[in-house]
C-alpha positions in Angstrom: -146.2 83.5 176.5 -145.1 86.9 178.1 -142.0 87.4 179.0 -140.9 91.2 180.8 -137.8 92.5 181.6 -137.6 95.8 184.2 -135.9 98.6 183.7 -135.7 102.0 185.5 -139.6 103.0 184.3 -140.7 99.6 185.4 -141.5 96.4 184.0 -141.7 96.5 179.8 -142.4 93.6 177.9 -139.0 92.1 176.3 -138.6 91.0 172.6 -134.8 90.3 173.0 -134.5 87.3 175.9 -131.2 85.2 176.4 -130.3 82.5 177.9 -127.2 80.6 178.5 -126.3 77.6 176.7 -123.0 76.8 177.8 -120.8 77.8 180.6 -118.4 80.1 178.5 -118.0 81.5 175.0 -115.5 79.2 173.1 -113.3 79.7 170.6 -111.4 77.1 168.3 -108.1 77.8 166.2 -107.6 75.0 163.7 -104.5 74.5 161.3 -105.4 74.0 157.9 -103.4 73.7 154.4 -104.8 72.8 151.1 -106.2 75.7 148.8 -108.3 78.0 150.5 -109.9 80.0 147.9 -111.4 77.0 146.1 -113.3 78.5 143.0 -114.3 77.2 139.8 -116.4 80.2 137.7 -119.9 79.9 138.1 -120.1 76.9 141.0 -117.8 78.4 143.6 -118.1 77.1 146.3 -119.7 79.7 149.4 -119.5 81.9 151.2 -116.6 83.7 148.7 -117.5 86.8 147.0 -115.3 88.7 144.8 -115.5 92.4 143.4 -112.5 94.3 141.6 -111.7 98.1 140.7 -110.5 99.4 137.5 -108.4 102.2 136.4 -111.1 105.1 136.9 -111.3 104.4 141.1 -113.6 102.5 142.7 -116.9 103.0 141.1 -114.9 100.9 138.0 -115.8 97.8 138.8 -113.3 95.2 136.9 -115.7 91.7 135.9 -112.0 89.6 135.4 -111.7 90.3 139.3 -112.6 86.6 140.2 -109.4 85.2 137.9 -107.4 86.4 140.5 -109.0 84.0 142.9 -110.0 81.0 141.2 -107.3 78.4 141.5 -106.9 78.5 137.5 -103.6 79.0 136.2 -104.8 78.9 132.6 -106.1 82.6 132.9 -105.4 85.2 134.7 -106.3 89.4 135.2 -104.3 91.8 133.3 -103.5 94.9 136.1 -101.9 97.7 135.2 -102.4 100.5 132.3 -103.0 99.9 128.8 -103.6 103.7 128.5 -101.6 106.7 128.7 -102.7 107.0 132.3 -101.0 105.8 135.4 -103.4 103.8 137.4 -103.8 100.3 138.4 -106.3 97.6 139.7 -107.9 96.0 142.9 -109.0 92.7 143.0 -110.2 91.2 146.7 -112.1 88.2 147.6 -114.1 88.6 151.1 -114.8 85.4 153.1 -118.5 86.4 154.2 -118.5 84.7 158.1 -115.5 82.8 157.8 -112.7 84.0 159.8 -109.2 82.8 159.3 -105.2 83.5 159.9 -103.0 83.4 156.9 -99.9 81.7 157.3 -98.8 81.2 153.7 -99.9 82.6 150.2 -99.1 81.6 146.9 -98.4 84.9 144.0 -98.3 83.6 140.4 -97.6 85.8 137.0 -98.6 85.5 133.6 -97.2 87.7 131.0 -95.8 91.1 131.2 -95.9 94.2 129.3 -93.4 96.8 130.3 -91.3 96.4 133.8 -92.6 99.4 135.9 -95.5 97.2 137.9 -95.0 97.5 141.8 -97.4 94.8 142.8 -99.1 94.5 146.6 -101.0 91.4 148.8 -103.4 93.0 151.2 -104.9 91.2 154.1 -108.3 92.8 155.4 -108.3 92.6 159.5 -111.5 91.3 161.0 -110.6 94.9 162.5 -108.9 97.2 161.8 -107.1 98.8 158.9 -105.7 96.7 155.7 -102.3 94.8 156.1 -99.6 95.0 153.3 -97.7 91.5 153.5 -95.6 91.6 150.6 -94.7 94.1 147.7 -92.7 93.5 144.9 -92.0 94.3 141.1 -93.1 90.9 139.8 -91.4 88.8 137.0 -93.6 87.1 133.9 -94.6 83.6 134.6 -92.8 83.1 138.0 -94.2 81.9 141.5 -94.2 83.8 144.5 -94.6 82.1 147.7 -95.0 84.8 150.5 -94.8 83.3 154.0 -96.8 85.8 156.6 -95.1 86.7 159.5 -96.3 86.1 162.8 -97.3 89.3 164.3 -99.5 89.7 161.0 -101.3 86.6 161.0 -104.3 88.5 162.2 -107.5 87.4 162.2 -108.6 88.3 158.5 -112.4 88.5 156.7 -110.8 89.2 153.0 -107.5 89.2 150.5 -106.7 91.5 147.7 -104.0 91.5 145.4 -103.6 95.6 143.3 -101.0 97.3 141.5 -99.5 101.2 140.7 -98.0 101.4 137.5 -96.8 103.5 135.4 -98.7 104.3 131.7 -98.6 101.4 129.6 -97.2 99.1 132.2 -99.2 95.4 132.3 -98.8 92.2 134.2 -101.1 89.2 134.0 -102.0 87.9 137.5 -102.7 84.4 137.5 -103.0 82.9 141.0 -103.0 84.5 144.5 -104.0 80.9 146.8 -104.0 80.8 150.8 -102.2 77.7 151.1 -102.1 77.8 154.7 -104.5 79.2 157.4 -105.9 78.9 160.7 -109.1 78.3 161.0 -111.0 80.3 163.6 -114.3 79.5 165.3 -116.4 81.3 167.6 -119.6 80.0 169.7 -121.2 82.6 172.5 -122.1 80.9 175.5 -125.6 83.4 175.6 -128.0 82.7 173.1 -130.9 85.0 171.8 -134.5 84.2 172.3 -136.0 86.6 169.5 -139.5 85.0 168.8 -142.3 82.6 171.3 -143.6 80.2 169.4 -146.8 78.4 169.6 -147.9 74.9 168.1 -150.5 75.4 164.6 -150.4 72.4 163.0 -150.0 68.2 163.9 -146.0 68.3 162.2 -143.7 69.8 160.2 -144.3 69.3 156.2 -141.7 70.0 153.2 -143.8 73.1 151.7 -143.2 76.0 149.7 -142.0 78.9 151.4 -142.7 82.9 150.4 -140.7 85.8 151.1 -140.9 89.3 149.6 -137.8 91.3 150.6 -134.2 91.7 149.7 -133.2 88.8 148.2 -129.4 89.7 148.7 -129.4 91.3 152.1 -131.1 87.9 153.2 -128.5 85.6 151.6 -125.5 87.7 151.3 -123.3 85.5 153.6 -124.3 82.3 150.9 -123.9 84.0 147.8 -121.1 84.6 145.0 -120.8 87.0 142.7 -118.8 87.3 139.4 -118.7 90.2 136.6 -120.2 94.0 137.0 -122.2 92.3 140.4 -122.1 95.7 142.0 -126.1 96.1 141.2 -126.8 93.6 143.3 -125.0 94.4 146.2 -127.3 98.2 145.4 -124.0 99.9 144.6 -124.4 102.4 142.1 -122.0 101.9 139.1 -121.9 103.0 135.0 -122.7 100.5 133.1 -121.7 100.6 128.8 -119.0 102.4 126.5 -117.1 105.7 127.4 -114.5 105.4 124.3 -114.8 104.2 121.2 -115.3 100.4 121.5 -119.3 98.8 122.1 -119.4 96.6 125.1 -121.4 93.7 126.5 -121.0 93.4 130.1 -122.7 91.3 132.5 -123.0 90.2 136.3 -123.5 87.1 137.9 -125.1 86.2 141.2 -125.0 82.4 142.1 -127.5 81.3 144.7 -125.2 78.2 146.0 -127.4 75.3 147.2 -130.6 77.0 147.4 -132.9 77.2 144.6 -135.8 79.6 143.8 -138.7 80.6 141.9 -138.3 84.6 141.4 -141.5 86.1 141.0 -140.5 89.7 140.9 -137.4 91.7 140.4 -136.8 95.8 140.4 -133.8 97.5 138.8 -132.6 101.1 138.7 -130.8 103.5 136.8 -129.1 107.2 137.9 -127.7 109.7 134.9 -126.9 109.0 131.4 -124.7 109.7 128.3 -126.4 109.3 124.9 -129.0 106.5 125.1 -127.6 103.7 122.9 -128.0 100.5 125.0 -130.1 97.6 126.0 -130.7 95.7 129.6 -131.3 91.8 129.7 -132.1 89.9 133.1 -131.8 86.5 132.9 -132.4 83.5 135.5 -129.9 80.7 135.3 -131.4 77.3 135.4 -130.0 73.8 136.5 -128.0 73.2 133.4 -126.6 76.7 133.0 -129.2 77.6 130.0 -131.2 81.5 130.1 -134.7 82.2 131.1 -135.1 86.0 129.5 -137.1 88.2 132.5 -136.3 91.2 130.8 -135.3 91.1 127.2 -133.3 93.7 125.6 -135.0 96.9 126.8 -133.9 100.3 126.1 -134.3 101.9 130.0 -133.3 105.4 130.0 -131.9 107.3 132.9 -133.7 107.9 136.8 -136.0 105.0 135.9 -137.3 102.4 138.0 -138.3 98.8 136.5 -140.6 96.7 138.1 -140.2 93.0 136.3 -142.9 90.6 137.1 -142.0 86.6 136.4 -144.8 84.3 135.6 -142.3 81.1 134.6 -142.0 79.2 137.3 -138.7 76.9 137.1 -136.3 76.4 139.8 -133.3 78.7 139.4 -130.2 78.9 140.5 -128.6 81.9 139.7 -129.0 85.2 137.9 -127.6 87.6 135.5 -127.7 91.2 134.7 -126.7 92.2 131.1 -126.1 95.1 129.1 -125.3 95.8 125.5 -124.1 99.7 124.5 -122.6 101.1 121.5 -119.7 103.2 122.0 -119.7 106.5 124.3 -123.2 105.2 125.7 -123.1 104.5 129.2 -125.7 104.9 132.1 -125.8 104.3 136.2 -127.3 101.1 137.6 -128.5 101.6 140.6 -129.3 97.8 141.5 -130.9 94.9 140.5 -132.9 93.3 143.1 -134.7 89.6 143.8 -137.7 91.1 145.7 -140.8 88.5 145.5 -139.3 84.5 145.2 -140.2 81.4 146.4 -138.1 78.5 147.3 -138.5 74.7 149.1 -138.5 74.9 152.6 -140.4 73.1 155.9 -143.4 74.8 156.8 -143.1 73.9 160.6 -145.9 73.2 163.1 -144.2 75.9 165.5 -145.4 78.7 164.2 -144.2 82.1 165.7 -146.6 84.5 168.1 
């Protein structure tokens, strides 16, 4: 089927039809009160993602971020500077299509090194620039409980806790937990008609399904990420040693509910510094246990790595790993699922 729409050179065939579903667009504010950051590590639950900046600005990415945010008390992030710099920390969770109000937010401490920490909670408008609802130099081990006044309980799409300190000048940050929120809701009363669809097949049958694109940019909104996760969001960021300590850093990307068979996966690197390190990519299976895609591989700078996966077990998650001896370090560029396949319906409506 056809459909046209005409516009000032005449009648042109449409690919974007509406139609109305509902009288009005709707929206529904709900109270709610419980712990609204609900994470546990690995099996967060979605659509939460966290990312975190270090001492060095904001291509430092900090892989303790998610502490801040995952209702554990028995660990927390260390913010501040345990060098002779000033500096501080960033640590923000973003919501992915939830949209809520805070009402009341819960600031807890661990230990503290030094007094001169001037700690902030951020709320991140829908629109709009970043809302500062409470600052304060923070005692060791105490509770904070920061009520939000009205004419800032915005509508919000993220939280971050950060910190300016002076050198040398630490303070463990255990808990920051929305306690109590609105809810909001939205439905348009117009819906869009993208594709016609015609009839292939008797019914719909559980099938495999294909897909060779993004992996992240078609998931992002059901995904959560933990540790140096920056490559797979394709946000460039250096990856190994720059003093005198080796590191072994990695990044996590949990899938939630879905799970999938990757079939291929690229990575990239930008510039270097000395060429001591190794990359790993693993998949994640059902009971947490490593399937090596790329095994400890010596990639050097500019280079792009096409990995092609013949194991074909249900994953649910992946991680990105790298190993460097001291003042080694190199740019990742990103680390992307681009061939998978995963359970799905195959339906008898097939699209024109």
């Amino acid at each position: 089927m056809n459909l046209y729409a005409k516009n000032d050179a005449g009648w042109k065939k449409s690919t974007n039809q509406y139609i109305k579903a509902q009288s009005d667009n709707t929206t529904t504010e709900t109270d709610q009160s419980g712990a609204f950051l609900q994470m546990t590590m690995a099996d967060r639950p979605m659509p939460f993602t966290v990312t975190g900046n270090g001492l060095m600005g904001e291509s430092e990415v900090d892989p303790d971020a998610y502490k801040v945010f995952d209702n554990n008390d028995s660990s927390g992030l260390y913010m501040g500077s345990d060098h002779r710099w000033e500096g501080g920390h960033r640590a923000s969770c973003w919501f992915g299509t939830l949209r809520i109000r805070a009402k009341k937010i819960i600031l807890k401490t661990g230990n503290r090194i030094n007094p001169a920490n001037t700690v902030r909670v951020l709320l991140h408008p829908a629109e709009g620039s970043e809302v500062v609802v409470w600052t304060g130099s923070p005692e060791a081990n105490s509770t904070y409980t920061i009520t939000v006044p009205a004419a800032q309980q915005v509508e919000i799409k993220g939280i971050s806790v950060d910190d300016q300190s002076q050198a040398y000048q630490r303070i463990e940050i255990k808990t920051c937990q929305i306690t109590e929120w609105i809810l909001v809701e939205r439905k348009s009363s117009w819906r869009k008609v993208v594709k016609h669809y015609v009839k292939r097949a008797d019914k719909d049958v559980a099938g495999v399904l294909t897909f060779n694109e993004n992996f992240y940019d078609k998931y992002r909104d059901t995904l959560s990420l933990s540790g140096k996760s920056s490559c797979f969001r394709s946000v460039t960021e250096t990856w190994g040693s720059g003093w005198t300590n080796t590191t072994d850093d990695s990044g996590y990307m949990y899938f939630g509910d879905r799970r999938i068979v990757p079939k291929k996966i690229v990575m990239a690197t930008g510039s270097e510094s000395n060429r001591g390190w190794n990359f790993w990519i693993y998949g994640i299976k059902e009971d947490g246990s490593l399937i090596a895609y790329l095994n400890g591989e010596n990639i050097r700078a500019w280079q792009t790595r096409t990995v092609t996966i013949t194991d074909a077990t249900p994953i649910k998650g992946i991680r990105f790993r790298q190993t460097a001896a001291a003042y080694n370090n190199i740019q990742v560029q990103y680390c992307r699922i681009t061939e998978w396949e995963e359970p799905g319906i195959i339906t008898a409506w097939q699209p024109v």
